[in-house]
C-alpha positions in Angstrom: -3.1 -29.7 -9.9 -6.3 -28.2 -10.2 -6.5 -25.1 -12.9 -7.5 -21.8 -11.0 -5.9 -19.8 -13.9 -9.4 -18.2 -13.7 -12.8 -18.7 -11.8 -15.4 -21.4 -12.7 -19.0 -20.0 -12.8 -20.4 -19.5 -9.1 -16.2 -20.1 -8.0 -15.0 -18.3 -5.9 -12.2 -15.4 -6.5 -10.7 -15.9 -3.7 -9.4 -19.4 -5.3 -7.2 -17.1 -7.7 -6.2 -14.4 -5.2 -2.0 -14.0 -5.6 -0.6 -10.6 -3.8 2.4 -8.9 -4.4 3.5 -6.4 -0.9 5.8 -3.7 -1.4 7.4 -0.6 0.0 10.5 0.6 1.1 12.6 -0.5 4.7 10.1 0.4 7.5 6.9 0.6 5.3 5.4 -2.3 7.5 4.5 -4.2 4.7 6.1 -7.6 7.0 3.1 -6.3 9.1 0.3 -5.9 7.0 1.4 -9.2 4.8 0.3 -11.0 8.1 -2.7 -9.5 8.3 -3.4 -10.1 4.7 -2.5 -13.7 5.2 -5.0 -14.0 8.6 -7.8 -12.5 7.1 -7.5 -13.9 3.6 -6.0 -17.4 3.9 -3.3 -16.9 1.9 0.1 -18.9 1.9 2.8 -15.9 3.0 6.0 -16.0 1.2 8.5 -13.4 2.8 12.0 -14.0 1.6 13.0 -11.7 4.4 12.1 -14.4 6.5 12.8 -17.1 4.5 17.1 -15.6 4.5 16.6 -14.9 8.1 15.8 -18.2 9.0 19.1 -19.3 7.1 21.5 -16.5 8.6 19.9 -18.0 12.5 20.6 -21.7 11.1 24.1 -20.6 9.8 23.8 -22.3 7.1 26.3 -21.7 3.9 23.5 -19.5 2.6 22.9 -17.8 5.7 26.8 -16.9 5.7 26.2 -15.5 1.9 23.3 -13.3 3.1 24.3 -11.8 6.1 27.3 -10.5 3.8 25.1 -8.6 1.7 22.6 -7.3 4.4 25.4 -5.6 6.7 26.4 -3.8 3.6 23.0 -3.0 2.8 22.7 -4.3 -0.1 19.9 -6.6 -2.0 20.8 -10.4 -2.2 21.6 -11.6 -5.9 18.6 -12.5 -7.6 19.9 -15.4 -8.2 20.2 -16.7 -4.5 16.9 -15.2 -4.2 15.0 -17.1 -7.0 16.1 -20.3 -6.1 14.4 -20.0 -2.8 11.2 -18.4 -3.8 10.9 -21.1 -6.9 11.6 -24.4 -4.1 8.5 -22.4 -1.7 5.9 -21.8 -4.9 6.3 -25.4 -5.5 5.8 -26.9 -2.1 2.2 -25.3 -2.4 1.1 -25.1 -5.6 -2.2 -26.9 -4.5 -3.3 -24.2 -2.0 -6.0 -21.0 -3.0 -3.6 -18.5 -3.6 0.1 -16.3 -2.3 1.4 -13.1 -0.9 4.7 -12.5 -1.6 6.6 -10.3 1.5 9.7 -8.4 -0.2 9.8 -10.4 -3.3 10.4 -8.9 -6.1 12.7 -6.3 -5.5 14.2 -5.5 -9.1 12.5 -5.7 -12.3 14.8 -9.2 -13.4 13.1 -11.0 -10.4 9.1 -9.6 -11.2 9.5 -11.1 -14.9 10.9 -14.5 -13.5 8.7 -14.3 -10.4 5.7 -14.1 -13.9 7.2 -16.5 -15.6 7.2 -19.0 -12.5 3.1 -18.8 -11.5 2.1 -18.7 -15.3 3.7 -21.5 -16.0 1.4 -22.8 -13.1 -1.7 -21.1 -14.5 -1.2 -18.8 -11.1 -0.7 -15.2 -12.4 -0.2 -12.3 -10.0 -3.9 -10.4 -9.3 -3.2 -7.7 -7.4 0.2 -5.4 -6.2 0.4 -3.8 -3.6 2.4 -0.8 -2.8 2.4 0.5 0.8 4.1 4.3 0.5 5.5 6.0 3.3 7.3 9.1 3.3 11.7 8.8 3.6 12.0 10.8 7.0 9.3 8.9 8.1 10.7 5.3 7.3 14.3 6.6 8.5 12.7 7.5 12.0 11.0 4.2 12.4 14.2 2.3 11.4 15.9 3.8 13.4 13.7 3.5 16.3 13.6 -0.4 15.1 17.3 -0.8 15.2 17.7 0.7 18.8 15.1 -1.4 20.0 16.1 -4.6 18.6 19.7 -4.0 17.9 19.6 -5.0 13.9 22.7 -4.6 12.4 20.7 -3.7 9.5 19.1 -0.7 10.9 22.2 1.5 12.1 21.9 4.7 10.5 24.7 4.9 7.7 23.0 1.0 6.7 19.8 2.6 6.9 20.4 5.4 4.2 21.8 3.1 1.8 18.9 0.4 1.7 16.8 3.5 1.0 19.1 4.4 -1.8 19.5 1.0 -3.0 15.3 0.5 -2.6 15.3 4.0 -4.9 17.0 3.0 -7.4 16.7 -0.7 -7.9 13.1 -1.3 -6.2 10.9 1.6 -7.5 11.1 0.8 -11.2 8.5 -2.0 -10.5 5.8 0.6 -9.6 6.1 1.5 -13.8 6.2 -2.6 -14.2 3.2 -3.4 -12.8 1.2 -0.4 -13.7 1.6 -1.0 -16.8 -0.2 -4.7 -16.2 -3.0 -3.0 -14.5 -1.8 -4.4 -11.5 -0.7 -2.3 -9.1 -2.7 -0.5 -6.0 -0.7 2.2 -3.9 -1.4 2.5 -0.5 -0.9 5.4 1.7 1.0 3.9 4.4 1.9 7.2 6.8 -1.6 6.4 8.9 -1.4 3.9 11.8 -1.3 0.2 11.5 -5.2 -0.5 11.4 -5.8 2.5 9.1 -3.5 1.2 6.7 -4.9 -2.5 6.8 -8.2 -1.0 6.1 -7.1 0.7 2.8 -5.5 -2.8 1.7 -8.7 -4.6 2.6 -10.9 -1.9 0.7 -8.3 -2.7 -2.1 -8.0 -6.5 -1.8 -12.2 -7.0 -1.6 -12.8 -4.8 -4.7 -10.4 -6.5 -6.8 -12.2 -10.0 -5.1 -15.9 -8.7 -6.1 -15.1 -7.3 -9.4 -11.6 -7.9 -10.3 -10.8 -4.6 -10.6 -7.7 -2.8 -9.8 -8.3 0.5 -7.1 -4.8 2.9 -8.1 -4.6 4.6 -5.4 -6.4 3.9 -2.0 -5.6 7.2 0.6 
């Protein structure tokens, strides 16, 4: 595999361009993720999709998931790493990831490190798509009414957001301390918000540098 660890004089930055997407239930971070993904030719890892597709094929796995996701609760990190791990190295030849609602706890953002450096593909940029609670509850709940998610009925709802609270924010503190993270004020409508990632995506491409906060 060719090293893209870091760019070759006149190379382009794009070549080492690996995203981290997070926010809470409802943030539309599955929605921006493609949109970062169109515009940016990245590969799009979304373990989200990645359990779904295993709960539709009813596969053993599937079975396990859908255990923990009408409870709503987060998969075991261990179920979840071993998917992520077989996806990063079916493409470890292409420019660059976004990862789509991995990691979720601290335990999976030091192995999720420890995976790409050992590849020479460190994480560039995080970002973290923030959305007021009653706002995220409303959309879920508008979600789950439209679509008829078992995940998205209104006592499941309230304890994903607890769970994301308590398990999921602690990588905000992670990741700033790399340098890492950008936070994105996600309570504007779809484009607005893809705007604010894009503003944060090309700065980091033409300088490598990290925008905190993008409102």
């Amino acid at each position: 595999m060719t090293n893209i660890s870091g760019p070759m004089p006149g190379e382009n930055f794009l070549h080492m361009l690996n995203i981290v997407i997070f926010g809470p239930p409802g943030s539309g971070k599955g929605t921006q993720s493609a949109r970062i993904v169109k515009k940016y030719d990245l590969i799009h890892l979304s373990t989200g999709d990645m359990m779904r597709e295993e709960m539709k094929n009813d596969t053993p796995l599937g079975r396990e998931v859908r255990g923990y996701i009408d409870k709503g609760l987060l998969v075991p990190d261990e179920v979840v790493l071993k998917e992520i791990d077989m996806h990063i190295n079916r493409h470890l030849d292409k420019p660059g990831f976004i990862f789509d609602g991995f990691p979720r706890t601290i335990v999976q953002a030091r192995a999720l490190d420890q995976m790409l450096e050992a590849e020479g593909l460190p994480i560039s940029l995080v970002i973290s798509v923030d959305v007021e609670e009653e706002e995220l509850f409303k959309r879920m709940m508008g979600r789950g009414e439209d679509s008829g998610r078992s995940d998205d009925a209104e006592h499941i709802i309230r304890r994903r957001l607890e769970v994301y609270k308590e398990q999921t924010l602690p990588l905000i503190s992670y990741y700033m301390e790399q340098g890492k993270i950008a936070s994105i004020n996600g309570m504007s409508p779809v484009d607005q918000v893809f705007d604010k990632i894009t503003r944060a995506i090309d700065t980091y491409l033409e300088s490598q540098t990290v925008l905190p906060v993008v409102d």
